[in-house]
LOLUMNU-407928 format. One record per residue: residue in one letter; z, y, x of N, C-alpha, C, O, CB in turn; residue number from 1. Coordinates in steps of 0.2 Angstrom, whole numbers, plus 5000, padded with zeros to 4 digits. Each point is the difference from the previous one (the first is absolute). Glycine has a CB too. Example, Ala and Ser with C-alpha at 12.3 -4.5 7.8 and 13.67 -1.06 7.14 Angstrom:
BEGIN
<r rest="A" n_up="5039" n_north="4972" n_east="5066" ca_up="5000" ca_north="5006" ca_east="4996" c_up="5000" c_north="5006" c_east="5004" o_up="5003" o_north="4999" o_east="5005" cb_up="5003" cb_north="4995" cb_east="4986" nr="1"/>
<r rest="S" n_up="4990" n_north="5011" n_east="5007" ca_up="5001" ca_north="5006" ca_east="5004" c_up="5003" c_north="5005" c_east="4996" o_up="5001" o_north="5006" o_east="5003" cb_up="4989" cb_north="4991" cb_east="5003" nr="2"/>
//
This chain:
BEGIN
<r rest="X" n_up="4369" n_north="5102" n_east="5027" ca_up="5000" ca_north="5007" ca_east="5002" c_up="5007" c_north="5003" c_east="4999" o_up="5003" o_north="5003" o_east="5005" cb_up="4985" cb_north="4998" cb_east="4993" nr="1"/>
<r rest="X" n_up="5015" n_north="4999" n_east="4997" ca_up="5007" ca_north="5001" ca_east="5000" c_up="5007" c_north="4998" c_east="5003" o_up="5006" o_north="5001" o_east="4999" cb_up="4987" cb_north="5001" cb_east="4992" nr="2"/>
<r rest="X" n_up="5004" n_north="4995" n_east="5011" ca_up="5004" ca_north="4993" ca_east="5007" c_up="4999" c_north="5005" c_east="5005" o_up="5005" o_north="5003" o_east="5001" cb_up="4991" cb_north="4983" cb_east="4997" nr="3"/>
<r rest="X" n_up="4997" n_north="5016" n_east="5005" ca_up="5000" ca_north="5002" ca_east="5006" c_up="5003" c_north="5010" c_east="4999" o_up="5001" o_north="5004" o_east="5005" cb_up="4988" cb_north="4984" cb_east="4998" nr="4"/>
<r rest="X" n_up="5011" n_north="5012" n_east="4993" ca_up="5004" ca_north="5007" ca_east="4996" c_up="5007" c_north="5000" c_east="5000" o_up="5003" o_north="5004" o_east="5004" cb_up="4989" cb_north="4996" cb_east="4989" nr="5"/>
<r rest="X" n_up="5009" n_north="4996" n_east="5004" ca_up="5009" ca_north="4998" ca_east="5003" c_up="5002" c_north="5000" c_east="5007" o_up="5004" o_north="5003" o_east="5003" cb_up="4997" cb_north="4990" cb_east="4987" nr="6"/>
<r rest="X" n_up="4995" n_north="5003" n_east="5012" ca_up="5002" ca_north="4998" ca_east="5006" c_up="4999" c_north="5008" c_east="5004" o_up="5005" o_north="5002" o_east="5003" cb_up="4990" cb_north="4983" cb_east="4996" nr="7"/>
<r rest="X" n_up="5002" n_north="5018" n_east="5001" ca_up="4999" ca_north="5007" ca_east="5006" c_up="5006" c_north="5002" c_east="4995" o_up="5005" o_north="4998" o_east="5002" cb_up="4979" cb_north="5007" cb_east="5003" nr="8"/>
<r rest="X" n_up="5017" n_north="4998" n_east="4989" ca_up="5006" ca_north="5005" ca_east="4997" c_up="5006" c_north="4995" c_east="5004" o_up="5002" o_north="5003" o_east="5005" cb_up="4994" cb_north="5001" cb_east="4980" nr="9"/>
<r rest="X" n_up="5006" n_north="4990" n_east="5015" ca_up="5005" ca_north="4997" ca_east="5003" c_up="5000" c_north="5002" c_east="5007" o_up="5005" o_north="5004" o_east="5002" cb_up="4992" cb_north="4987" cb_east="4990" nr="10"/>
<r rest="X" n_up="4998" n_north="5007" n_east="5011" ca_up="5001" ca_north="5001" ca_east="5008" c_up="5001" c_north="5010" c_east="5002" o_up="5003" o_north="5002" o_east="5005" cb_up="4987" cb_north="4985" cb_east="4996" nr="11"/>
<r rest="X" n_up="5008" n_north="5015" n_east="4994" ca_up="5001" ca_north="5010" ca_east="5003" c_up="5009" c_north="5001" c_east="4998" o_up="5004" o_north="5003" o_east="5004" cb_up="4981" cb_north="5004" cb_east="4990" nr="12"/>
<r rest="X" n_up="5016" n_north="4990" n_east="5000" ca_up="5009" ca_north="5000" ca_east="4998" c_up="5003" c_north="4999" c_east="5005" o_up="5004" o_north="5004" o_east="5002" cb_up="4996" cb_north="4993" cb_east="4988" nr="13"/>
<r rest="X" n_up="4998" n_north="4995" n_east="5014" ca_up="5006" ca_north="4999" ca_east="5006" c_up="5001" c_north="5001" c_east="5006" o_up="5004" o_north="4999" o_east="5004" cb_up="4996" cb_north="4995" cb_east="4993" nr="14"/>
<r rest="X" n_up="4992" n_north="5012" n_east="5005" ca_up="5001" ca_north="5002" ca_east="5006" c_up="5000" c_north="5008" c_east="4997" o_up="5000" o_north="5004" o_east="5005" cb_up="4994" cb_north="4986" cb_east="5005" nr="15"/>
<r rest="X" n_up="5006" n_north="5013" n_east="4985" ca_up="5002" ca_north="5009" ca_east="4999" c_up="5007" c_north="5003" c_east="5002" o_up="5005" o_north="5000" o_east="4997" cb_up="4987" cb_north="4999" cb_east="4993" nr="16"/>
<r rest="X" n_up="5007" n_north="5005" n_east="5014" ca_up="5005" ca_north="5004" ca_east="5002" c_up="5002" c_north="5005" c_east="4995" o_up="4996" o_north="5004" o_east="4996" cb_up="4999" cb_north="4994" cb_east="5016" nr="17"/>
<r rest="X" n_up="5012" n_north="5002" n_east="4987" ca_up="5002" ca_north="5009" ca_east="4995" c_up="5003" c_north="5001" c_east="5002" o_up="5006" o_north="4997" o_east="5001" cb_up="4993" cb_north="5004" cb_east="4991" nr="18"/>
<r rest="X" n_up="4996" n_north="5006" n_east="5010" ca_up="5003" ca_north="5005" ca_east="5004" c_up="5007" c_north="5002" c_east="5000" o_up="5003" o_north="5002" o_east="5005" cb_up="4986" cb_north="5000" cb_east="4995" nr="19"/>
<r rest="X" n_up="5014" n_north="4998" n_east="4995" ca_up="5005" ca_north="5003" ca_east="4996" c_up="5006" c_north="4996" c_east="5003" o_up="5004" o_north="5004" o_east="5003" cb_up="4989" cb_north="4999" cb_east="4985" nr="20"/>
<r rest="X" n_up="5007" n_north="4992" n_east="5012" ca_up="5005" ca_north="4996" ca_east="5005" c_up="4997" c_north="4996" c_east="5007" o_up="5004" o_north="4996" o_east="5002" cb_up="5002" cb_north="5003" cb_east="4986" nr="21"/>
<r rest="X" n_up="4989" n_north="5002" n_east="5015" ca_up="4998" ca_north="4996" ca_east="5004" c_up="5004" c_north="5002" c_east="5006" o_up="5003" o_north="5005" o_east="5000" cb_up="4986" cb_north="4992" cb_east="4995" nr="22"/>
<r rest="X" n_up="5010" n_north="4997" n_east="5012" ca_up="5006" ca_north="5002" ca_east="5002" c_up="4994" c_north="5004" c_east="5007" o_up="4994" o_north="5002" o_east="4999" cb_up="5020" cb_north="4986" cb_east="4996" nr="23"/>
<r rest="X" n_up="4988" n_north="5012" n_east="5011" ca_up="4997" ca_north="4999" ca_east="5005" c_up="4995" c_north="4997" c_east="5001" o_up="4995" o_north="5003" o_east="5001" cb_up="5011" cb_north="4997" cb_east="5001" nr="24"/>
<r rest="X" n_up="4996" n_north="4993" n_east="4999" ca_up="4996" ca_north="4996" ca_east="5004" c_up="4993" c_north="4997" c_east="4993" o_up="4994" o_north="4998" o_east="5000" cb_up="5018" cb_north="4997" cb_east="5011" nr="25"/>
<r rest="X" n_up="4992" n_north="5006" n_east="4984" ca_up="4994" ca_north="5000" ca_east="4994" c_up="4994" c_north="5006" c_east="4998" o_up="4995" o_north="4999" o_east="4998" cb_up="5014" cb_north="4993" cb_east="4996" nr="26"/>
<r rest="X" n_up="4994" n_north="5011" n_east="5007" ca_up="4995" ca_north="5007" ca_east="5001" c_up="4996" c_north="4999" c_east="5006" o_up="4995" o_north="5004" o_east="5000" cb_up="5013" cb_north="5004" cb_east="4996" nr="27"/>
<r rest="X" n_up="4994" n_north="4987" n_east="5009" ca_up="4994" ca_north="5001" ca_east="5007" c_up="4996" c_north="4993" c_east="4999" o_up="4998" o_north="4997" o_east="5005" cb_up="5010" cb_north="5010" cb_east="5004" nr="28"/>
<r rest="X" n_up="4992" n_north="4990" n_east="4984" ca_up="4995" ca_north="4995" ca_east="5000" c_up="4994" c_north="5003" c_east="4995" o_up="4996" o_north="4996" o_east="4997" cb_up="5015" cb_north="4994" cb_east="5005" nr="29"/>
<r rest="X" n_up="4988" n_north="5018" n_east="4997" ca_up="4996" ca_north="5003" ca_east="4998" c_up="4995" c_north="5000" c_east="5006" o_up="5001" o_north="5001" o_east="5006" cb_up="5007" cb_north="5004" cb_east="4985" nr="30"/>
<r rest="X" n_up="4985" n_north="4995" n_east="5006" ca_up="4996" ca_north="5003" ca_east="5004" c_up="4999" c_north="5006" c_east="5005" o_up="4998" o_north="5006" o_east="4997" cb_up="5000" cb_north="4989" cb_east="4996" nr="31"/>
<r rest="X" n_up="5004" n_north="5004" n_east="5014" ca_up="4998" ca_north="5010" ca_east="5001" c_up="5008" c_north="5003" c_east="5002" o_up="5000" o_north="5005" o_east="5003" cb_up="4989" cb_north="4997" cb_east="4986" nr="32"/>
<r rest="X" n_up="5018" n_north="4995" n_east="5009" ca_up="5006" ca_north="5001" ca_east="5000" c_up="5004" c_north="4999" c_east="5006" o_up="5003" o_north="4994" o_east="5000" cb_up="4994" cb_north="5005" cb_east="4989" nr="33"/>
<r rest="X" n_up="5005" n_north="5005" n_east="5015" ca_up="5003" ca_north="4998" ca_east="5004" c_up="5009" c_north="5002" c_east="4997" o_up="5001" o_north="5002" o_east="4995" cb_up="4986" cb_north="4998" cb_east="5015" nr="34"/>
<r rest="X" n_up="5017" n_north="4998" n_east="4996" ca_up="5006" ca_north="5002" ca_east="5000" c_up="5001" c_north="5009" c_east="4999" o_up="5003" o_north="5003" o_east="4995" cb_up="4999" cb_north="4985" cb_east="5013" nr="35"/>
<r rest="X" n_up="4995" n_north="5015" n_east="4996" ca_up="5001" ca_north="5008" ca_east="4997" c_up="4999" c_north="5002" c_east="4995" o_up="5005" o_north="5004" o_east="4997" cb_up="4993" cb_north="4998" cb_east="5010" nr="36"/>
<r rest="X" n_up="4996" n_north="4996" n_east="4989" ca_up="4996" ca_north="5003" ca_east="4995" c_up="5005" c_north="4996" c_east="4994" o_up="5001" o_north="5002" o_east="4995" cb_up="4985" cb_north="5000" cb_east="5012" nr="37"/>
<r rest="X" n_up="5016" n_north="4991" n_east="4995" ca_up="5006" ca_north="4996" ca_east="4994" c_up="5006" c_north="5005" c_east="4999" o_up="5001" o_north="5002" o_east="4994" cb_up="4996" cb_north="4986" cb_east="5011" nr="38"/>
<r rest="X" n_up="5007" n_north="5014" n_east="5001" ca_up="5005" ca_north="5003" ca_east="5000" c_up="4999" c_north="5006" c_east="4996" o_up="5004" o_north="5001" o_east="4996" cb_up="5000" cb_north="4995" cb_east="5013" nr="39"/>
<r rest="X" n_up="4990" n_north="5008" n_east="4991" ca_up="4998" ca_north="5006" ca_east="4999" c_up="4999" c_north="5000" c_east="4993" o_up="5001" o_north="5005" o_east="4997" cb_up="4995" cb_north="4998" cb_east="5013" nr="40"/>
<r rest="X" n_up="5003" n_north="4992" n_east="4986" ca_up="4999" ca_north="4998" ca_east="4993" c_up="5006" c_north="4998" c_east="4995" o_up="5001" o_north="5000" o_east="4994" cb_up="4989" cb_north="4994" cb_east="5012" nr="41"/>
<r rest="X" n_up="5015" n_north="5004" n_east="5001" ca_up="5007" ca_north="4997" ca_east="4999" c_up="5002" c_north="5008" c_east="4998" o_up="5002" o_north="5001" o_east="4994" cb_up="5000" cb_north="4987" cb_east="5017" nr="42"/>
<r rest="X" n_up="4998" n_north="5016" n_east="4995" ca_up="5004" ca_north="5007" ca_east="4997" c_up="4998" c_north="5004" c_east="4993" o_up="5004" o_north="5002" o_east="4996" cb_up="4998" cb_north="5000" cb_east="5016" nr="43"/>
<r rest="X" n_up="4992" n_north="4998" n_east="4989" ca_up="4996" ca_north="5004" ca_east="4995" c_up="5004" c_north="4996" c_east="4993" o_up="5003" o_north="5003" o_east="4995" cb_up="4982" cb_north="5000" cb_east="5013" nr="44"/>
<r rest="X" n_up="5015" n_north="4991" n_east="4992" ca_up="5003" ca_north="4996" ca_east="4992" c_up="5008" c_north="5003" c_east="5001" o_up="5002" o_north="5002" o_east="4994" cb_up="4990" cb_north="4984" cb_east="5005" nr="45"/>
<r rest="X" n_up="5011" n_north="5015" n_east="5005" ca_up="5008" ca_north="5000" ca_east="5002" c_up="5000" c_north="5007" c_east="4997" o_up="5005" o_north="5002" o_east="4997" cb_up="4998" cb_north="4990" cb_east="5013" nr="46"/>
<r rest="X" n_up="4993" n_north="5013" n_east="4990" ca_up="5000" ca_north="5007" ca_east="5001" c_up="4999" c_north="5004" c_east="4992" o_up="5003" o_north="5005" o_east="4997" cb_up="4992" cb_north="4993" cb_east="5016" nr="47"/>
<r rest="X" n_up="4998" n_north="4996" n_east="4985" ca_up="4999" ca_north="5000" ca_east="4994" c_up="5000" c_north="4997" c_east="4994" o_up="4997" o_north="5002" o_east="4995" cb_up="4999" cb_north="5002" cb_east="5010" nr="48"/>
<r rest="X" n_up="5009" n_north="4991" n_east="4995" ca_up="5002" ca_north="4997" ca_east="4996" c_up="4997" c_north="4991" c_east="5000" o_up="5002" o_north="4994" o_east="5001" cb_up="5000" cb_north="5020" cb_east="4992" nr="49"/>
<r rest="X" n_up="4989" n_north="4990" n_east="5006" ca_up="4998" ca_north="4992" ca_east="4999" c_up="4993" c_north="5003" c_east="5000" o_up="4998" o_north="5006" o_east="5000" cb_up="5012" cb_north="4984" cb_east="4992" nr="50"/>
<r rest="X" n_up="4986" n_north="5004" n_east="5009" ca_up="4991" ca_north="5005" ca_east="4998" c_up="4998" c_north="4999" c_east="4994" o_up="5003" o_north="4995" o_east="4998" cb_up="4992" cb_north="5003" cb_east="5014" nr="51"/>
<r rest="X" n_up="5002" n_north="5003" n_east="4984" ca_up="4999" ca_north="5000" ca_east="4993" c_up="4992" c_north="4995" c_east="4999" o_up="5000" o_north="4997" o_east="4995" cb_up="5008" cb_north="5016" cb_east="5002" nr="52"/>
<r rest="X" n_up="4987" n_north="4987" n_east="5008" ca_up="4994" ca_north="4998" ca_east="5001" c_up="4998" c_north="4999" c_east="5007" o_up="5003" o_north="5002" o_east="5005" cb_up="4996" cb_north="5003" cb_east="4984" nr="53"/>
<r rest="X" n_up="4997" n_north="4993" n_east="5012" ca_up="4996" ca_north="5000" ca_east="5007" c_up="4998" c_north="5006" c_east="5001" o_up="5002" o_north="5002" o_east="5006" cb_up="4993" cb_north="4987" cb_east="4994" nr="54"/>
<r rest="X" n_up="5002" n_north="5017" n_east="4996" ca_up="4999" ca_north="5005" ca_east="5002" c_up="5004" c_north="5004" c_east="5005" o_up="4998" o_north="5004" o_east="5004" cb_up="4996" cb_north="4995" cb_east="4987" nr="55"/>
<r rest="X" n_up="5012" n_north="5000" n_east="5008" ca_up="5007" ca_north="5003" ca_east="5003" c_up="4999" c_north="4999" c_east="5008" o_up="5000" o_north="5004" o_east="5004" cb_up="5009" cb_north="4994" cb_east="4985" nr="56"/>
<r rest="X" n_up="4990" n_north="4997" n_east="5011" ca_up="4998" ca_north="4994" ca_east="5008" c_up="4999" c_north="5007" c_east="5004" o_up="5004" o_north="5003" o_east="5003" cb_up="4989" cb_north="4983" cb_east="4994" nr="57"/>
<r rest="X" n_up="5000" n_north="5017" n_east="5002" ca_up="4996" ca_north="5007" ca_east="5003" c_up="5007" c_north="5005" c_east="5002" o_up="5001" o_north="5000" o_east="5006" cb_up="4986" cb_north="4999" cb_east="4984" nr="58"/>
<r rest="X" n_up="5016" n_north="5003" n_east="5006" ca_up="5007" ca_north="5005" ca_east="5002" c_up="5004" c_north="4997" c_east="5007" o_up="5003" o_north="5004" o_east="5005" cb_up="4999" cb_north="4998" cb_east="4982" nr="59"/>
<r rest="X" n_up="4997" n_north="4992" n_east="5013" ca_up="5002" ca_north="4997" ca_east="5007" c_up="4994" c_north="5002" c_east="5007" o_up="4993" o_north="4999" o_east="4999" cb_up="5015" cb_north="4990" cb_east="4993" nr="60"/>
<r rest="X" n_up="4996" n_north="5013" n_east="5014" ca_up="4996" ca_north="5003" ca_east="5004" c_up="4997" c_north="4992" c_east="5004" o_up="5003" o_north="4996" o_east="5003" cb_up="5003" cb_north="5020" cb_east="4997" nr="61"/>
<r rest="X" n_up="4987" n_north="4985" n_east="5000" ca_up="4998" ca_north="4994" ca_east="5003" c_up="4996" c_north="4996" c_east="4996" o_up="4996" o_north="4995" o_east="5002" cb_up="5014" cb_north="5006" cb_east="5005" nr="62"/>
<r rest="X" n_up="4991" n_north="5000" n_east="4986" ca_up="4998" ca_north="4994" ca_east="4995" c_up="4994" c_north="5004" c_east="4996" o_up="5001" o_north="5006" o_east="4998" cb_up="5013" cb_north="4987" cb_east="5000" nr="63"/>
<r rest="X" n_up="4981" n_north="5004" n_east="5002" ca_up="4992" ca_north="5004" ca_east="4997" c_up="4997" c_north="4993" c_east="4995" o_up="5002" o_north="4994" o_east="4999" cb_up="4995" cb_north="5016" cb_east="5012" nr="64"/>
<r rest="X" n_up="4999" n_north="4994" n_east="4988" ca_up="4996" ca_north="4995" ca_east="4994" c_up="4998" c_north="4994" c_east="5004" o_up="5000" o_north="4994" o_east="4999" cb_up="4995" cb_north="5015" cb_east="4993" nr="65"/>
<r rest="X" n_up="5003" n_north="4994" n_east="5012" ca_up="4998" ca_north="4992" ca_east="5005" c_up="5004" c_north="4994" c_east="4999" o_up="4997" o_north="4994" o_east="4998" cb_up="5001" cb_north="5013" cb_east="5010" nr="66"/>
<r rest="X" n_up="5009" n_north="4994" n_east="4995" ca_up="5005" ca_north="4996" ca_east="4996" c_up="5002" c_north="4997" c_east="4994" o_up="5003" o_north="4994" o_east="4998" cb_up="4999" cb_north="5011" cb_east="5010" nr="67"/>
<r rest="X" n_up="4997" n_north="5000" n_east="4988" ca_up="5001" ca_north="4998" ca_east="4994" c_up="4993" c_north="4996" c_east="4998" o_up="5002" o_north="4995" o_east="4997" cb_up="5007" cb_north="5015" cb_east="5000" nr="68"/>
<r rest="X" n_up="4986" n_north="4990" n_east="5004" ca_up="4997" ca_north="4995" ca_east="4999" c_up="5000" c_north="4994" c_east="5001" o_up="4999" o_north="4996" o_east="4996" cb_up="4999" cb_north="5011" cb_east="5003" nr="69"/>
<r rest="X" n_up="5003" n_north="4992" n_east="5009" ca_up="5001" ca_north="4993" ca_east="5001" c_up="5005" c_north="4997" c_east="4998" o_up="5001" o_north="4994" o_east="4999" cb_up="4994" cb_north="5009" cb_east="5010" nr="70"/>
<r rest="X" n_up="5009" n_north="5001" n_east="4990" ca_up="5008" ca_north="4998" ca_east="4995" c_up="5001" c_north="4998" c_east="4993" o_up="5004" o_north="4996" o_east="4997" cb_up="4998" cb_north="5013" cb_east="5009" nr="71"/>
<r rest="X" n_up="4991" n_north="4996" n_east="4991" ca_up="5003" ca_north="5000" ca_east="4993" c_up="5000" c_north="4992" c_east="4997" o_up="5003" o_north="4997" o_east="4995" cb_up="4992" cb_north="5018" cb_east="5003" nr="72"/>
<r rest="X" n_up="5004" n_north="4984" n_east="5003" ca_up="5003" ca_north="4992" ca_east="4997" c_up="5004" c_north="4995" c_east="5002" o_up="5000" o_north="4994" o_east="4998" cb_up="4993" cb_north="5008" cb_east="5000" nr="73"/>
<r rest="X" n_up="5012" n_north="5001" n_east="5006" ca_up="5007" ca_north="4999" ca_east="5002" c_up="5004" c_north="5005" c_east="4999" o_up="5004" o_north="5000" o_east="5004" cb_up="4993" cb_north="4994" cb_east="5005" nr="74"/>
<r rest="X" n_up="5005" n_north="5011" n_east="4987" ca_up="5002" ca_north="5005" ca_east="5000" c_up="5003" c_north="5000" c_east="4992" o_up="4997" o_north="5002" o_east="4995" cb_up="4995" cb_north="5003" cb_east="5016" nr="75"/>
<r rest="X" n_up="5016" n_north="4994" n_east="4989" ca_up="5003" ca_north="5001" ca_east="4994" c_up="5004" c_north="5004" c_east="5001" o_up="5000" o_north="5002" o_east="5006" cb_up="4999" cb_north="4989" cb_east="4991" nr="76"/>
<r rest="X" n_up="5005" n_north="5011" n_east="4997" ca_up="5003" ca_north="5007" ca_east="4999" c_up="5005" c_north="4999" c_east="4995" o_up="4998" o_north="5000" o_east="4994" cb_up="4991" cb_north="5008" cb_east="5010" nr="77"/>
<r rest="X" n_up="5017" n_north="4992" n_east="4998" ca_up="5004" ca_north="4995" ca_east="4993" c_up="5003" c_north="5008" c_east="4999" o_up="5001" o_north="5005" o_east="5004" cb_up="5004" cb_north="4977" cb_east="5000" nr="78"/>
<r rest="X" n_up="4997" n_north="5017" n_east="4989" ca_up="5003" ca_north="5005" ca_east="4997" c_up="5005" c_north="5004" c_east="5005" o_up="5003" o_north="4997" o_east="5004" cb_up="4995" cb_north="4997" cb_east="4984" nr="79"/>
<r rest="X" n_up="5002" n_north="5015" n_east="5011" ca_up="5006" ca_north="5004" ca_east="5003" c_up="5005" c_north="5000" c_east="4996" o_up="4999" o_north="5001" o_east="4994" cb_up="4996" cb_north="5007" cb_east="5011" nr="80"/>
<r rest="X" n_up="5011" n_north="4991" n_east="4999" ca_up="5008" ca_north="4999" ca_east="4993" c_up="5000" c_north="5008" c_east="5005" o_up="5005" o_north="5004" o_east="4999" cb_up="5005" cb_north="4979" cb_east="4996" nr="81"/>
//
């Protein structure tokens, strides 16, 4: 059981996106994300420094819980300098 435990923690770490630095085209390997809604995610971080949690995602126009759910387990958030 702790095998098959590792193994899922393993597999979410090499495909999680953070947001904080993702570029483009890694932002559109999210569920639901196209090129607009990426760029729009793109400015909102440029504008605001960085996002501090998934809840922030919502401030971006286009992005709802919906998303964040199918998401939330791709969804890293590496520290704001």
């Amino acid at each position: 059981m702790k095998t098959i435990v590792m193994f899922v923690v393993l597999c979410v770490s090499l495909f999680a996106v953070d947001v904080n630095k993702a570029s483009i085209d890694e932002l559109k390997s999210l569920k639901g994300l196209g090129v607009k809604k990426a760029e729009m995610i793109i400015q909102y971080r440029n504008e605001h420094k960085c996002f501090k949690n998934k809840e922030e995602l919502l401030n971006v126009k286009g992005i709802g819980k919906g998303f964040l759910e199918k998401n939330e387990a791709q969804l890293q958030f590496s520290a704001c300098k």
